[in-house]
C-alpha positions in Angstrom: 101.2 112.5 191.4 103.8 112.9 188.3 105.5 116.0 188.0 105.0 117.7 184.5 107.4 120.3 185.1 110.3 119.1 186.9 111.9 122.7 186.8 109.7 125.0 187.9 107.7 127.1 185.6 108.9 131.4 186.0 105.7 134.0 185.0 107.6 137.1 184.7 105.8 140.6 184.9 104.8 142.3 181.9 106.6 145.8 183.0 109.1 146.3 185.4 105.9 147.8 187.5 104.1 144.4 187.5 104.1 142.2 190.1 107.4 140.4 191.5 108.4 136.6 188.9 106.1 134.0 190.5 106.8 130.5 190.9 104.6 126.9 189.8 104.7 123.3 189.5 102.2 121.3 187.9 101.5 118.0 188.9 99.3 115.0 186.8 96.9 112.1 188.9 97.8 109.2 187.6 94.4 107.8 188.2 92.6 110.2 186.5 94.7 112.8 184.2 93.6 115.7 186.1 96.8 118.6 186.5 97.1 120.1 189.3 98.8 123.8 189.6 100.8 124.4 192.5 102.2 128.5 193.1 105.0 128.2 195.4 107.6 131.0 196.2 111.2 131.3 195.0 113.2 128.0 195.2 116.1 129.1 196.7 114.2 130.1 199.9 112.3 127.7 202.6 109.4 126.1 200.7 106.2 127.4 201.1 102.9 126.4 199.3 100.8 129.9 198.1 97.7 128.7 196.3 96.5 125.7 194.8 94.6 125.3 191.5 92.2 123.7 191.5 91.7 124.1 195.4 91.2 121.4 197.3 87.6 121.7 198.1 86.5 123.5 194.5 83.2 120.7 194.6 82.5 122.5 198.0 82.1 118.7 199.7 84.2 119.4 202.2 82.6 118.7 205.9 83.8 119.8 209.3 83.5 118.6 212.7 83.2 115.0 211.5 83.8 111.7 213.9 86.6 109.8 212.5 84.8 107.1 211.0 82.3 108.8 209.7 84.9 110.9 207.8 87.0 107.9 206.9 83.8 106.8 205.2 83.2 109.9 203.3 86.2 110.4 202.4 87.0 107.2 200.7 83.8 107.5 198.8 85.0 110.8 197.3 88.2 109.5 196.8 86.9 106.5 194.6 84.6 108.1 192.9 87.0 110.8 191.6 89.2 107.6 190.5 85.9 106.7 188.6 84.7 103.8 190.3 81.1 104.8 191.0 80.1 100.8 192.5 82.5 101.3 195.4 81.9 105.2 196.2 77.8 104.1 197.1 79.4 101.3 199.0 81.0 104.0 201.1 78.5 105.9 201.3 75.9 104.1 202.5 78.6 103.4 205.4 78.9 106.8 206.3 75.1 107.0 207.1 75.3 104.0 209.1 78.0 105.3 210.9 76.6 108.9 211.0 73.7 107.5 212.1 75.5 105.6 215.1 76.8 108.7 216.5 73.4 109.6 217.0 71.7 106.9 218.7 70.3 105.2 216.1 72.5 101.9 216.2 69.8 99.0 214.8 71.1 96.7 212.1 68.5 97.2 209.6 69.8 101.0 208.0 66.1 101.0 207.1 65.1 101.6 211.1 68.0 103.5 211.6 66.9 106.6 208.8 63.4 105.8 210.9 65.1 106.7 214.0 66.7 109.5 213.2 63.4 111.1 211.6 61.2 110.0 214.6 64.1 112.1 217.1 63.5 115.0 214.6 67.2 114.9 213.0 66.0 114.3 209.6 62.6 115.5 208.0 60.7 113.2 206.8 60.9 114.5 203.1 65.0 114.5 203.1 64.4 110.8 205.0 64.1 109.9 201.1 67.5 111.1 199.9 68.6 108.7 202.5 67.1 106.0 201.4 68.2 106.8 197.6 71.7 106.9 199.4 70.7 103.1 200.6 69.6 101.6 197.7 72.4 103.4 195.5 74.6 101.4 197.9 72.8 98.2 198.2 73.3 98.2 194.0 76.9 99.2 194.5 77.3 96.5 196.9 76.1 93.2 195.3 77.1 91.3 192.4 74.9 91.5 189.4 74.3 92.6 186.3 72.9 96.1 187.3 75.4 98.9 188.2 75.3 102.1 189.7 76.2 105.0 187.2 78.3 108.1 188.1 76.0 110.9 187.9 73.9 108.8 190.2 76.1 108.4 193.1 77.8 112.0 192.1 73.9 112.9 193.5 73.7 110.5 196.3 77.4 112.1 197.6 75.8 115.1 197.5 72.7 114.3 199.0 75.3 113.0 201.8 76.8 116.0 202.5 73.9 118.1 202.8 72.7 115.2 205.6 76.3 115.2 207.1 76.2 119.4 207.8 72.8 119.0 209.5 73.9 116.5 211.7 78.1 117.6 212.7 79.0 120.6 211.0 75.7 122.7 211.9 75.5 122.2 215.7 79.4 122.3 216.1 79.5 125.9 214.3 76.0 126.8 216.3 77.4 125.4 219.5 80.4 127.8 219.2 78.7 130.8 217.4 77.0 130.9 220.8 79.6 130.1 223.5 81.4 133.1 221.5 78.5 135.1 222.0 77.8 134.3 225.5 81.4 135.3 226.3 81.4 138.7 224.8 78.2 139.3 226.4 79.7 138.4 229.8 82.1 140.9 229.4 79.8 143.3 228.6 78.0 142.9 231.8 81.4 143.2 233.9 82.6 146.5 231.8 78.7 147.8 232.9 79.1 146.6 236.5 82.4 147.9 236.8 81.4 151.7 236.1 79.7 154.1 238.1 76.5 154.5 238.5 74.5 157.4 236.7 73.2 160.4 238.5 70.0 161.6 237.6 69.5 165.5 238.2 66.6 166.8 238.9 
């Protein structure tokens, strides 16, 4: 990143009411132009980062819970595709579904019988097995030399066609998994506030 403003930029209030001056920095990719505004608080005082524009995750890709490889993977792909290199993003991601599909069993060379396998177990529907196999042949394209090429609205579609299948299979369960441990806990203690009480008396 290249700093556009190497002192940083003061927005004073409009009224002696307003809020307190604020503090930013904006910063350029060299890759790709795009400026980055960063809010930060008053120089002379420890550094600390307040907001970010545009925020990290504004394409709302983002995916938690991941294995490592399989984010490794994904992120590369959204890395090179923001740098506009749309032949290596598929690449990438038609390694993430080999590698998300690894983590669930399905482990056979041909990424053809793995998308079977993870429909037969009933991870994938057999209707969303075909945005898989767009996301395979996007990356078989991307992958090989020759004189047909992968444009960037097509694997802009395929990444998100990847992240829909990359909720369903980590982030969903995790968040499930814990939604309900955190509900089986508050229930327990439920049942030992009850237990610990007295029992009613019924007059008749």
């Amino acid at each position: 990143m290249r700093v556009l403003t190497p002192e940083p930029l003061r927005a004073k209030p409009l009224s002696q009411r307003a809020a307190p001056v604020r503090f930013y920095v904006a910063l350029a990719c060299p890759r790709c132009g795009g400026v980055t505004l960063i809010e930060h608080n008053d120089p002379q005082a420890p550094g600390r980062i307040i907001s970010i524009t545009p925020s990290p995750d504004q394409d709302g890709l983002d995916v938690a819970h991941l294995p490592e490889d399989v984010a490794r993977y994904y992120g590369d792909a959204r890395r090179v595709l923001d740098a506009g290199v749309p032949d290596a993003a598929a690449v990438q991601l038609r390694k993430t579904l080999e590698a998300a599909a690894a983590h669930h069993g399905a482990t056979d060379r041909v990424l053809v019988k793995r998308i079977e396998a993870l429909i037969e177990a009933g991870l994938v529907t057999r209707q969303f097995g075909e945005a898989l196999t767009l996301i395979r042949q996007v990356g078989n394209v991307g992958a090989h030399a020759s004189d047909e090429h992968v444009t960037q609205e097509t694997v802009e579609r395929a990444l998100r066609f990847t992240t829909l299948f990359l909720r369903n299979l980590f982030e969903v369960p995790a968040e499930l998994a814990a939604a309900t441990a955190g509900a089986g806990a508050e229930e327990g203690e439920a049942d030992d506030s009850t237990g610990d009480s007295a029992s009613p008396t019924m007059v008749i």
